[in-house]
PyMOL Python script that loads the backbone (N, CA, C, O; Angstrom):
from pymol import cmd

cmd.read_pdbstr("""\
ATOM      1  N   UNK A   1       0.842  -1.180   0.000  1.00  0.00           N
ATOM      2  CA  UNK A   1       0.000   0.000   0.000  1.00  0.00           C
ATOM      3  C   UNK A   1       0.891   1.248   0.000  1.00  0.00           C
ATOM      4  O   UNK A   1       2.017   1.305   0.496  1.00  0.00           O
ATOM      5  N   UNK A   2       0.170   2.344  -0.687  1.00  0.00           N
ATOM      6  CA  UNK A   2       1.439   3.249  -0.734  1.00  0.00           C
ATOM      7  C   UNK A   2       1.578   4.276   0.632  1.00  0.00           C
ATOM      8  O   UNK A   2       0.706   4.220   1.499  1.00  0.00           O
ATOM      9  N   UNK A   3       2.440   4.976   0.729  1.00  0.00           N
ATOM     10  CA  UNK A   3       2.211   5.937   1.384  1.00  0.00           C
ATOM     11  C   UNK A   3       0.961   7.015   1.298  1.00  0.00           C
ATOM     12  O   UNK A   3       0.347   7.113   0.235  1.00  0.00           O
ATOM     13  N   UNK A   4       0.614   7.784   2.386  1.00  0.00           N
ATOM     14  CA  UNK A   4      -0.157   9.256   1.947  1.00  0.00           C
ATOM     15  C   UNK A   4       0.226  10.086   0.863  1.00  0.00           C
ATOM     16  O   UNK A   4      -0.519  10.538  -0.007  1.00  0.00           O
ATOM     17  N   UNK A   5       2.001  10.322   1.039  1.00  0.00           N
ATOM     18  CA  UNK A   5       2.982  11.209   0.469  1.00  0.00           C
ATOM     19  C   UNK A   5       2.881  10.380  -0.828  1.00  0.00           C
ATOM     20  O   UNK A   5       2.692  11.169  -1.754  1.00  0.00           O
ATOM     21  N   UNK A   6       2.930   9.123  -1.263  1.00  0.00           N
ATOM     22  CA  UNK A   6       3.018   8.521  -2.244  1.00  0.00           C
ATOM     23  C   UNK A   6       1.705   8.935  -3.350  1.00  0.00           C
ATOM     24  O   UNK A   6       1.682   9.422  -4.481  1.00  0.00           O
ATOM     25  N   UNK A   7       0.575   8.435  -2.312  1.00  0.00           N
ATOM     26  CA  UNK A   7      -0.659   8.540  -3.110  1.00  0.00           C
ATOM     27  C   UNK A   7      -1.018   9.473  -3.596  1.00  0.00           C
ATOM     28  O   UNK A   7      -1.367   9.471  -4.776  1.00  0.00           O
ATOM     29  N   UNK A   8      -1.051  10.821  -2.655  1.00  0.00           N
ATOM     30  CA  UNK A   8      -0.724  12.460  -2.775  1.00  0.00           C
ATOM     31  C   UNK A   8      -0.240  12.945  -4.009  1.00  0.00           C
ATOM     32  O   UNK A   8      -0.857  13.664  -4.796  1.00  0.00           O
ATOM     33  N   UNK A   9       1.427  12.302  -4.177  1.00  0.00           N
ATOM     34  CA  UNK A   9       1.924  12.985  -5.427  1.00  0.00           C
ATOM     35  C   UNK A   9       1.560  12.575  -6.439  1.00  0.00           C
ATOM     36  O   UNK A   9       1.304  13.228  -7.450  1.00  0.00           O
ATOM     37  N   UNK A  10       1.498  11.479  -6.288  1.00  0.00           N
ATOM     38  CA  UNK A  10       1.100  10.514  -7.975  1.00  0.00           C
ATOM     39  C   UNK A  10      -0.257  10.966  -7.866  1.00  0.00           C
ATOM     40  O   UNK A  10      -0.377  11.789  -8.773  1.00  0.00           O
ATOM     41  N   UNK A  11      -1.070  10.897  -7.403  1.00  0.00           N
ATOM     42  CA  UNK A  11      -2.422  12.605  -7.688  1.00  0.00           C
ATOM     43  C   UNK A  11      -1.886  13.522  -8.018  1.00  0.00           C
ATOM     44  O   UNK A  11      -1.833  13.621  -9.244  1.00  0.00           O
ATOM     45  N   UNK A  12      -1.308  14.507  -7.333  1.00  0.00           N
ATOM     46  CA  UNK A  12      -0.701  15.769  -7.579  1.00  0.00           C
ATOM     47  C   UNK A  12      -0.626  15.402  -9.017  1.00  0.00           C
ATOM     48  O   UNK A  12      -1.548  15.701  -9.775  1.00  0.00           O
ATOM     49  N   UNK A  13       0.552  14.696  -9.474  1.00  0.00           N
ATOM     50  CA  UNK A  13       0.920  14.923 -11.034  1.00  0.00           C
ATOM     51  C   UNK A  13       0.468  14.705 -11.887  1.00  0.00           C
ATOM     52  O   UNK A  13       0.969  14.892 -12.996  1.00  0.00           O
ATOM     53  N   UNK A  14      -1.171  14.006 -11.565  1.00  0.00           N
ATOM     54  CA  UNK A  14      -2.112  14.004 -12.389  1.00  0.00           C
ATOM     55  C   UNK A  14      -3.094  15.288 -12.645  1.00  0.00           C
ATOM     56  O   UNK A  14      -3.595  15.660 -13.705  1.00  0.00           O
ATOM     57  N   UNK A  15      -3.204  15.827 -11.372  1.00  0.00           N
ATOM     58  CA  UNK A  15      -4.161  16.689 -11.691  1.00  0.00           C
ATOM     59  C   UNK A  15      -3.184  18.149 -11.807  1.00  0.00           C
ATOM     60  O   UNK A  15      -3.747  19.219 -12.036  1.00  0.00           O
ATOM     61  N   UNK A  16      -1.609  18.074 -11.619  1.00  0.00           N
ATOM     62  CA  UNK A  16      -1.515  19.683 -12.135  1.00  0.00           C
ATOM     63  C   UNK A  16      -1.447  20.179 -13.491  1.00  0.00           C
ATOM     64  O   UNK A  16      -1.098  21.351 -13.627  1.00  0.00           O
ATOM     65  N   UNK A  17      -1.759  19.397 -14.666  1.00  0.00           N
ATOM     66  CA  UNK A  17      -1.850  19.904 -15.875  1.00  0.00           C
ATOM     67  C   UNK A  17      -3.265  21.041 -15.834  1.00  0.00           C
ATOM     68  O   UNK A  17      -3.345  22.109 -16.441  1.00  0.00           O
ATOM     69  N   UNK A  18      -4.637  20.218 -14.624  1.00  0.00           N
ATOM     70  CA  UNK A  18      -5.682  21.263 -14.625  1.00  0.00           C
ATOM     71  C   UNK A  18      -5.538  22.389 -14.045  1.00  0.00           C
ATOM     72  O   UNK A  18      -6.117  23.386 -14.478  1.00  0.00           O
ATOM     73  N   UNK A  19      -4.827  22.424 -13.081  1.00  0.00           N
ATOM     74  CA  UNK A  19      -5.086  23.313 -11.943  1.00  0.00           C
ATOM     75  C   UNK A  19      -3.872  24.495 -11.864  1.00  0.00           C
ATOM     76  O   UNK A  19      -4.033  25.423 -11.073  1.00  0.00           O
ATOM     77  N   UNK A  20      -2.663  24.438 -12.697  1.00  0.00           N
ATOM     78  CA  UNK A  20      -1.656  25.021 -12.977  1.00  0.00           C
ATOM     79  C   UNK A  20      -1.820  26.312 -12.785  1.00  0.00           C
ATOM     80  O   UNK A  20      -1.442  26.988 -11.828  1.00  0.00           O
ATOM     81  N   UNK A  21      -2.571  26.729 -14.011  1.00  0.00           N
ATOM     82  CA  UNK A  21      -3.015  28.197 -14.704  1.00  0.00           C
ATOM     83  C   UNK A  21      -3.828  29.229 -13.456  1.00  0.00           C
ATOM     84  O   UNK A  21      -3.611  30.440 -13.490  1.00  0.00           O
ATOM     85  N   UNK A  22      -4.709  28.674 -12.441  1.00  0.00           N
ATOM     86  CA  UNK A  22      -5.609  28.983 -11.846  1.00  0.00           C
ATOM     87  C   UNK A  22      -4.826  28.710 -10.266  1.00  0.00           C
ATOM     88  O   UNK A  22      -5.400  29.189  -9.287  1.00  0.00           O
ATOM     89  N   UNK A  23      -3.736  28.065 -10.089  1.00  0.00           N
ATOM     90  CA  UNK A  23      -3.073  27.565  -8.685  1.00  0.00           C
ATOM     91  C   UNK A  23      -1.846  28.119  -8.892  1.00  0.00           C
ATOM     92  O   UNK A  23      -1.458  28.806  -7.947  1.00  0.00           O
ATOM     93  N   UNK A  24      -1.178  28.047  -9.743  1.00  0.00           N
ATOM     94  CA  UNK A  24       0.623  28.859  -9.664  1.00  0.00           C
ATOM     95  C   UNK A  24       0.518  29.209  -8.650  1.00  0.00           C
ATOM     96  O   UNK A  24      -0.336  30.009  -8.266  1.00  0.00           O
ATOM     97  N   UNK A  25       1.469  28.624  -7.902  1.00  0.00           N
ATOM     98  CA  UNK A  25       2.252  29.634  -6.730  1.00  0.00           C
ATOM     99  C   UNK A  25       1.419  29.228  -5.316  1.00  0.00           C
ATOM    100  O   UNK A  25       1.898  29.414  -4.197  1.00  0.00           O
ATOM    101  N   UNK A  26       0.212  28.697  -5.544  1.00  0.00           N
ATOM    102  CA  UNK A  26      -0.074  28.334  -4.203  1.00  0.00           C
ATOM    103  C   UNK A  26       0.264  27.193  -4.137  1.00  0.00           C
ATOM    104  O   UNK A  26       0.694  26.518  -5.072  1.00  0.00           O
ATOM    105  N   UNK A  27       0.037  26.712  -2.548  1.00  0.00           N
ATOM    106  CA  UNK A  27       0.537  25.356  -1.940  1.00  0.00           C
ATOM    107  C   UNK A  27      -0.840  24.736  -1.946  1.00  0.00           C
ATOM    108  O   UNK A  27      -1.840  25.431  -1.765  1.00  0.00           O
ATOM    109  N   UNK A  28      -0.913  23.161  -2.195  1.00  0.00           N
ATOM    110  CA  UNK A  28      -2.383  22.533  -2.159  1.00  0.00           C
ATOM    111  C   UNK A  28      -1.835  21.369  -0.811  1.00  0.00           C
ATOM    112  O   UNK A  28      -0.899  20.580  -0.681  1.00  0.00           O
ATOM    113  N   UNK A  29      -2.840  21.742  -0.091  1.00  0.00           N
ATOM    114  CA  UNK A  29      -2.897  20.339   0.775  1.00  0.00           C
ATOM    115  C   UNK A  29      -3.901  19.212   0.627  1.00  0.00           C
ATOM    116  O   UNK A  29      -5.073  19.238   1.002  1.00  0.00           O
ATOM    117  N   UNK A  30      -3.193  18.111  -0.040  1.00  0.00           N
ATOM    118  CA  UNK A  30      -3.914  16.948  -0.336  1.00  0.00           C
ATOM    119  C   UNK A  30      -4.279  15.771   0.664  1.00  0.00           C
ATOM    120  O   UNK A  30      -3.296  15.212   1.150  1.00  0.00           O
ATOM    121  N   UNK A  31      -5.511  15.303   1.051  1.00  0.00           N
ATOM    122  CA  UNK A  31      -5.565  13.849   1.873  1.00  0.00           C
ATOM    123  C   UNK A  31      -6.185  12.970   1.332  1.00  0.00           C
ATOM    124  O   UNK A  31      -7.367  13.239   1.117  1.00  0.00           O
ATOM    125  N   UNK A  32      -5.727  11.710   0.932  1.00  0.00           N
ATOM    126  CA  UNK A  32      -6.094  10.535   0.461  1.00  0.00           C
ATOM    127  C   UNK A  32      -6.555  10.774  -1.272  1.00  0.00           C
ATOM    128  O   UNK A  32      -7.550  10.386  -1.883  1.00  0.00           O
ATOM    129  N   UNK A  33      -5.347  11.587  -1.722  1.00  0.00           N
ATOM    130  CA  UNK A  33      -5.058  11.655  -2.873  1.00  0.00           C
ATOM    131  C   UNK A  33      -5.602  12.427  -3.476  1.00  0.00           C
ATOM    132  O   UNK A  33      -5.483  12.374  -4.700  1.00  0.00           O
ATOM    133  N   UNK A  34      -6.577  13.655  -2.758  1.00  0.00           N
ATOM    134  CA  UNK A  34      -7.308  14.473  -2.956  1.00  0.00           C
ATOM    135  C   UNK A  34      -7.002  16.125  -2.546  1.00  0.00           C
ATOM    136  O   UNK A  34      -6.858  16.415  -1.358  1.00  0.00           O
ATOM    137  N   UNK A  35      -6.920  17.125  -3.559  1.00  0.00           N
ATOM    138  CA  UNK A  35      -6.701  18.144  -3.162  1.00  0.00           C
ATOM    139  C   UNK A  35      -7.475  18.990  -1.876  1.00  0.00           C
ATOM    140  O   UNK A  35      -7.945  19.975  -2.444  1.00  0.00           O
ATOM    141  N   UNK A  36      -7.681  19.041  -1.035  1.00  0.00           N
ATOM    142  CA  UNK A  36      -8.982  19.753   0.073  1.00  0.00           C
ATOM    143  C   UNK A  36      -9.137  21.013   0.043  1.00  0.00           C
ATOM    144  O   UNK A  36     -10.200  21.611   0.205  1.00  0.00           O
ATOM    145  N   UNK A  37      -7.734  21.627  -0.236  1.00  0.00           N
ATOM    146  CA  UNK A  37      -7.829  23.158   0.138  1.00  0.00           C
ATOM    147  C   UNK A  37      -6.364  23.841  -0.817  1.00  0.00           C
ATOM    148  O   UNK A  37      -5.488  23.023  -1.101  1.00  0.00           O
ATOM    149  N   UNK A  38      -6.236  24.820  -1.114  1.00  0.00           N
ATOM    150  CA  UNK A  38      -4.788  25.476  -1.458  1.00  0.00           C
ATOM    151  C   UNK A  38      -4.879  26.909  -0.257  1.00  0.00           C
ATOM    152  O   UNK A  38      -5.905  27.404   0.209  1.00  0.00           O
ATOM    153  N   UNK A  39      -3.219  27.375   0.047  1.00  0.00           N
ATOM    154  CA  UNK A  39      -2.818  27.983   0.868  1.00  0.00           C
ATOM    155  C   UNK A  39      -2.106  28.814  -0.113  1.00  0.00           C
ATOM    156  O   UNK A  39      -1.703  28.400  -1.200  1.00  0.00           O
ATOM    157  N   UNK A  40      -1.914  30.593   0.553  1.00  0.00           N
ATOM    158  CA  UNK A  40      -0.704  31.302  -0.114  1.00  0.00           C
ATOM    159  C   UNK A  40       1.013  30.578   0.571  1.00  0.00           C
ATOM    160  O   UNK A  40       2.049  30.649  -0.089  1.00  0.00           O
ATOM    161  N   UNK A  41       0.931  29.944   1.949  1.00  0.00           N
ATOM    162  CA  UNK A  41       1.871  29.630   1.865  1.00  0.00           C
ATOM    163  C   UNK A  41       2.096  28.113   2.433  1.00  0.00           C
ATOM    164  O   UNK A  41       1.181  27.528   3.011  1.00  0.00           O
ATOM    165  N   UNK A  42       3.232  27.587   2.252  1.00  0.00           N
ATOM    166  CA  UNK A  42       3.976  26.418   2.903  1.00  0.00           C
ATOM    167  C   UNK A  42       3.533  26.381   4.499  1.00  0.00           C
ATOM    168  O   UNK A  42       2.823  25.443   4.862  1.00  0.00           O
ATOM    169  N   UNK A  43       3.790  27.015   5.103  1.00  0.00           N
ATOM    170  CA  UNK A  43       3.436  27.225   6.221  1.00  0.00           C
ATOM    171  C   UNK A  43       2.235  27.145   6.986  1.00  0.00           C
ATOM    172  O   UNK A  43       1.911  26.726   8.097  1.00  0.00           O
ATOM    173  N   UNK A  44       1.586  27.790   5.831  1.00  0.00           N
ATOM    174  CA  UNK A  44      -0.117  27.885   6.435  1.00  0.00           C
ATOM    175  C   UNK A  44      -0.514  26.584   6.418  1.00  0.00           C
ATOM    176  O   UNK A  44      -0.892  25.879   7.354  1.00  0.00           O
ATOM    177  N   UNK A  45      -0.385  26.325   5.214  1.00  0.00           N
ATOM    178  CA  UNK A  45      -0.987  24.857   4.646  1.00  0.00           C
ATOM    179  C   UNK A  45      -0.688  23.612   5.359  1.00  0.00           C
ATOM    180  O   UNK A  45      -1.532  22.721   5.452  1.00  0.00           O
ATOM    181  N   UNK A  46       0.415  23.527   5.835  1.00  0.00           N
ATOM    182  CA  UNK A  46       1.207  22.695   6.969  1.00  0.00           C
ATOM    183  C   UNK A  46       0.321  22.995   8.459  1.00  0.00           C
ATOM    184  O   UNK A  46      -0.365  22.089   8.933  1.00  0.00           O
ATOM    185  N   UNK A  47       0.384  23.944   8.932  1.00  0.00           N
ATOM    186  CA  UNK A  47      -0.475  24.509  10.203  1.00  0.00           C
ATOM    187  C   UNK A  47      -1.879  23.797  10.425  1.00  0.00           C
ATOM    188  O   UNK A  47      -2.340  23.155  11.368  1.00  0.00           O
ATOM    189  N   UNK A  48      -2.484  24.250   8.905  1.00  0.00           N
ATOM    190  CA  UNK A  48      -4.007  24.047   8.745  1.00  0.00           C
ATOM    191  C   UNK A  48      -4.505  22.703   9.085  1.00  0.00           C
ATOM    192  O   UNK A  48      -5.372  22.318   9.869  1.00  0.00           O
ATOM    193  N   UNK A  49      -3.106  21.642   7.652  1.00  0.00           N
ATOM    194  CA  UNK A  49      -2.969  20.049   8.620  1.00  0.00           C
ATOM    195  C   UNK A  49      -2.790  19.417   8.759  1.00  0.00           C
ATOM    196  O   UNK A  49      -2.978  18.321   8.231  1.00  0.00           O
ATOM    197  N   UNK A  50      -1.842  20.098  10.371  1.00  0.00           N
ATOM    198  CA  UNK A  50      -2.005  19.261  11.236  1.00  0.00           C
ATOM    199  C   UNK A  50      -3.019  19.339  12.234  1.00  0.00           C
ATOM    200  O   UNK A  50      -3.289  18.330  12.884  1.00  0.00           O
ATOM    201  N   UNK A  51      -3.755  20.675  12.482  1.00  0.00           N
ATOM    202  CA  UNK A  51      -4.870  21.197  13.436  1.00  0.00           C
ATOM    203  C   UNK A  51      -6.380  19.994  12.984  1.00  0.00           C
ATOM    204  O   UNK A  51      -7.056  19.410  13.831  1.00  0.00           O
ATOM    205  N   UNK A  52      -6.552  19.912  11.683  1.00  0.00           N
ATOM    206  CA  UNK A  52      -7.460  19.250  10.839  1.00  0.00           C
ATOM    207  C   UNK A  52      -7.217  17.899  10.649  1.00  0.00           C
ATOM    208  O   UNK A  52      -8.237  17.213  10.580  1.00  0.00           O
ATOM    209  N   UNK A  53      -6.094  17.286  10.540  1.00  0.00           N
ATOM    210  CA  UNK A  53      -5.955  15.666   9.901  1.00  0.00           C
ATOM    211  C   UNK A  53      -4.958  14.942  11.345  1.00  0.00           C
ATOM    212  O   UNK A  53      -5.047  13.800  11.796  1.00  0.00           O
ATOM    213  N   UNK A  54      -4.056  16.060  11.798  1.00  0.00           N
ATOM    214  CA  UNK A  54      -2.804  15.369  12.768  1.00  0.00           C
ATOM    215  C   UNK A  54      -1.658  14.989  11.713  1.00  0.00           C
ATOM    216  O   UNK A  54      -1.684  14.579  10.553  1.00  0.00           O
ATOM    217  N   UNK A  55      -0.727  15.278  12.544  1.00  0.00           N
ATOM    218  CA  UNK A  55       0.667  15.052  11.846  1.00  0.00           C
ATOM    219  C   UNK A  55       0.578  13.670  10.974  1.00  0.00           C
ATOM    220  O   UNK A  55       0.064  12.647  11.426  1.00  0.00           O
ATOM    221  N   UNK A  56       1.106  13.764   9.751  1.00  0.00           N
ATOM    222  CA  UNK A  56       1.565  12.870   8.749  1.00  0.00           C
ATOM    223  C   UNK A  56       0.442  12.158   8.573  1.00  0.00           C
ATOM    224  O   UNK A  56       0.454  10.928   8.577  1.00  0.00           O
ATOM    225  N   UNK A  57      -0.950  13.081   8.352  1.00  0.00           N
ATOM    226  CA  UNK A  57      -1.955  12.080   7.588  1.00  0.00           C
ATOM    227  C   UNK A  57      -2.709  13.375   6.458  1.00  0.00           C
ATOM    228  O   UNK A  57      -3.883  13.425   6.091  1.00  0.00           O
ATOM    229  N   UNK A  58      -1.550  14.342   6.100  1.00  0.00           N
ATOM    230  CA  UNK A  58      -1.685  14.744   4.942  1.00  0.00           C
ATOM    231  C   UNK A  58      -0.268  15.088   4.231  1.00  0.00           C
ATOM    232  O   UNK A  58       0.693  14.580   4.810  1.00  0.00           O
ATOM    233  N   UNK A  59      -0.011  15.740   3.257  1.00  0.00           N
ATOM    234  CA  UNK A  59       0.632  16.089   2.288  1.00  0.00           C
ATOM    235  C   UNK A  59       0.376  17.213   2.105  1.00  0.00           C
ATOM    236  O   UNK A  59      -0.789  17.610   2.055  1.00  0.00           O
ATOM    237  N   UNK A  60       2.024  18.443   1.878  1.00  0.00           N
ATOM    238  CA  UNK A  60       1.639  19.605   0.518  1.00  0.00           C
ATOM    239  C   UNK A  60       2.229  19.399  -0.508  1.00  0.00           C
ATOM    240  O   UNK A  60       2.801  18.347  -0.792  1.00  0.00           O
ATOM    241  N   UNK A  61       2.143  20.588  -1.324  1.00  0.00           N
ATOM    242  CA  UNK A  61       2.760  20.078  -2.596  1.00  0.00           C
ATOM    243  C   UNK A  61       2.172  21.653  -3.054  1.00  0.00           C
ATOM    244  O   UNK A  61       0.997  21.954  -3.264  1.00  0.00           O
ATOM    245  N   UNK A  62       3.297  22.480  -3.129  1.00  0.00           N
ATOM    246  CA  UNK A  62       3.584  23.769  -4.295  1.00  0.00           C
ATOM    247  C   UNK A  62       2.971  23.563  -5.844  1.00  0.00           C
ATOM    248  O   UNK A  62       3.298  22.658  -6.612  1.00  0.00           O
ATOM    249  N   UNK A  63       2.300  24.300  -6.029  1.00  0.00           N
ATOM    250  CA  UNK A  63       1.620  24.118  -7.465  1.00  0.00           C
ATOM    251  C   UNK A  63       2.494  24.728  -8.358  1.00  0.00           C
ATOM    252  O   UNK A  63       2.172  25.896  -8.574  1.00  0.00           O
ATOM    253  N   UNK A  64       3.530  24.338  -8.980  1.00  0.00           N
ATOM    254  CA  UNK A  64       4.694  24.757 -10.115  1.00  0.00           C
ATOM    255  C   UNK A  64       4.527  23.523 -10.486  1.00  0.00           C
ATOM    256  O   UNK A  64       3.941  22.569  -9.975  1.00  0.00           O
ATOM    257  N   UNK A  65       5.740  23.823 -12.451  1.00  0.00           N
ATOM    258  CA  UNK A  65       6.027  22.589 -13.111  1.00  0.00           C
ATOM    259  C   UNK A  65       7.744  22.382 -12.821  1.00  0.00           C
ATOM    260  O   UNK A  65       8.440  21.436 -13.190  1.00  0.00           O
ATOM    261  N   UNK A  66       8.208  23.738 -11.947  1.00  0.00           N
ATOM    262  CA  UNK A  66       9.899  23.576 -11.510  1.00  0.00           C
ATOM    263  C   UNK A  66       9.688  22.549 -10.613  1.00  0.00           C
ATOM    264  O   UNK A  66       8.708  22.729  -9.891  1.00  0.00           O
ATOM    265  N   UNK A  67      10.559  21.103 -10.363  1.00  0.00           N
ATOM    266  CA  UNK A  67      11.070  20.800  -9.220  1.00  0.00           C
ATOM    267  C   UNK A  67      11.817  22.147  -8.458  1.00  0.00           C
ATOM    268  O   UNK A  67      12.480  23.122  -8.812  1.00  0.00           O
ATOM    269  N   UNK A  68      11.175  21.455  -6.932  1.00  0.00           N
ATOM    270  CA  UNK A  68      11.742  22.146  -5.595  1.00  0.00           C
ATOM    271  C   UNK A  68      12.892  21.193  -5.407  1.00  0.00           C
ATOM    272  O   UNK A  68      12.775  20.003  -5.700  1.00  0.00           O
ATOM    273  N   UNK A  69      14.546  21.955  -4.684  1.00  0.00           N
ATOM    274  CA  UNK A  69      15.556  21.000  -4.178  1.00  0.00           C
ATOM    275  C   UNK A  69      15.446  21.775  -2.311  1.00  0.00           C
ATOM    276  O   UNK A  69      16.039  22.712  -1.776  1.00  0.00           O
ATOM    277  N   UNK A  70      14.607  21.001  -1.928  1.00  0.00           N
ATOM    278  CA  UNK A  70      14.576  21.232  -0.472  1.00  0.00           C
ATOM    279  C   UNK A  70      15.740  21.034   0.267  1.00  0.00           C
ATOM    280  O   UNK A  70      15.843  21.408   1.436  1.00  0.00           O
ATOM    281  N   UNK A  71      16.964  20.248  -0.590  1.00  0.00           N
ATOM    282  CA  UNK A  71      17.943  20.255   0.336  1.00  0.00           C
ATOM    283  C   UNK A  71      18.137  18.836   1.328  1.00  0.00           C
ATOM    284  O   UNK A  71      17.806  17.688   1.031  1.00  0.00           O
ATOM    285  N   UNK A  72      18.636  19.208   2.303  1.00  0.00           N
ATOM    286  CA  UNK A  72      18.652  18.034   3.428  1.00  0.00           C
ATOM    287  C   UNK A  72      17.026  17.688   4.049  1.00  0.00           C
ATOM    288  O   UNK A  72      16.766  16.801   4.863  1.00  0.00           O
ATOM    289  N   UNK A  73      16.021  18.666   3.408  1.00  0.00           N
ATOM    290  CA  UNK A  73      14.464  18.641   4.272  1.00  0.00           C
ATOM    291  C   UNK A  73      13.919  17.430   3.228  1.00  0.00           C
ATOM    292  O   UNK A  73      13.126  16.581   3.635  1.00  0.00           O
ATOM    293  N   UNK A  74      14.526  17.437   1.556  1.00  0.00           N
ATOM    294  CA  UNK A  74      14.062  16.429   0.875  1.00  0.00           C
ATOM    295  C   UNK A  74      13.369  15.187   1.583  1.00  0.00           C
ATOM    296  O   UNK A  74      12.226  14.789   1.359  1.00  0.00           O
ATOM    297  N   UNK A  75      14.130  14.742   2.332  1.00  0.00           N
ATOM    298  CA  UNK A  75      13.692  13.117   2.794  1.00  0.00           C
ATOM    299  C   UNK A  75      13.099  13.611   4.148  1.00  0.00           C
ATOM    300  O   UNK A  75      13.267  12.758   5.019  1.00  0.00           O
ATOM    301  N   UNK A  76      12.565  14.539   4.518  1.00  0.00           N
ATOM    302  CA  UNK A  76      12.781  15.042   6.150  1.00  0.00           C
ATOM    303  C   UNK A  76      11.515  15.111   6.794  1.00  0.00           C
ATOM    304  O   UNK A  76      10.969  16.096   6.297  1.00  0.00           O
ATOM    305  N   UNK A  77      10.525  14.444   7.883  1.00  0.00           N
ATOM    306  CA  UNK A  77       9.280  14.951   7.937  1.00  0.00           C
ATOM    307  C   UNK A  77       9.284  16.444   8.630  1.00  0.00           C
ATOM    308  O   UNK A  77       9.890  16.845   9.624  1.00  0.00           O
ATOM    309  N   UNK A  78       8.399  17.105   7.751  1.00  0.00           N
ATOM    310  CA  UNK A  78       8.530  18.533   8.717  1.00  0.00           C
ATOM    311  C   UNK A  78       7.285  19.037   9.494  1.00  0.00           C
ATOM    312  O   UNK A  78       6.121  18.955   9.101  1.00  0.00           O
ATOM    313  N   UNK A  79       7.675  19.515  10.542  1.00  0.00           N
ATOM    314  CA  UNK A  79       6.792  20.194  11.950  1.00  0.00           C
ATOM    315  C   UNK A  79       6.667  21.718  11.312  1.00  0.00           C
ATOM    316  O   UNK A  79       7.520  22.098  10.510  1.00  0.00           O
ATOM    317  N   UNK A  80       5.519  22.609  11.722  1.00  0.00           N
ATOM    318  CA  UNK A  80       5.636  23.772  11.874  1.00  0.00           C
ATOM    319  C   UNK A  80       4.701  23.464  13.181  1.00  0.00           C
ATOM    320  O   UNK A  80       3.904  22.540  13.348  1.00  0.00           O
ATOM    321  N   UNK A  81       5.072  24.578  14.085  1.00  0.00           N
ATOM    322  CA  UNK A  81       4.649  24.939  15.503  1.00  0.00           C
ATOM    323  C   UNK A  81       4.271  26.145  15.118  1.00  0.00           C
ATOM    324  O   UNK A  81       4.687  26.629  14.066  1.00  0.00           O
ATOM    325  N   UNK A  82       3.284  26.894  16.070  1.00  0.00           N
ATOM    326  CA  UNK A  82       2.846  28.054  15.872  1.00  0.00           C
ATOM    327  C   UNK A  82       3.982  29.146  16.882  1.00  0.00           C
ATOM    328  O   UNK A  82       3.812  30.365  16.898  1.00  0.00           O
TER     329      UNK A  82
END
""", "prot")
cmd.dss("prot")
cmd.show_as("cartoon", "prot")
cmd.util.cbc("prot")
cmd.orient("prot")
């Protein structure tokens, strides 16, 4: 079975050919392979959920066609605290 993060992206890269034009630049938070909501930022969208789903039972994902190089966060689960 795949991951959230798994199921998430392989959605994601299906549906950003639609949502590109109309999403650029925002962040979408997806659960169970489904977009729920988009955010102006990384941050928010992360905040929103974990308050709503709990840690690591959603996904974001930046609406661009650039890969992001997050660096050492690549493989990394990340917290935002308020």
């Amino acid at each position: 079975m795949a991951s959230q993060v798994e199921q998430n992206f392989k959605a994601f890269q299906e549906l950003l050919p639609d949502i590109i034009k109309q999403y650029a630049g925002k962040t979408a938070l997806m659960v169970d392979g489904e977009i729920v909501d988009y955010f102006d930022s990384f941050a928010d969208a992360i905040r929103f959920g974990n308050l709503k789903y709990g840690e690591s039972k959603f996904s974001v994902q930046e609406v661009t066609t650039e890969g992001v190089d997050l660096g050492e966060l690549t493989n990394a689960d990340l917290f935002v605290s308020d």
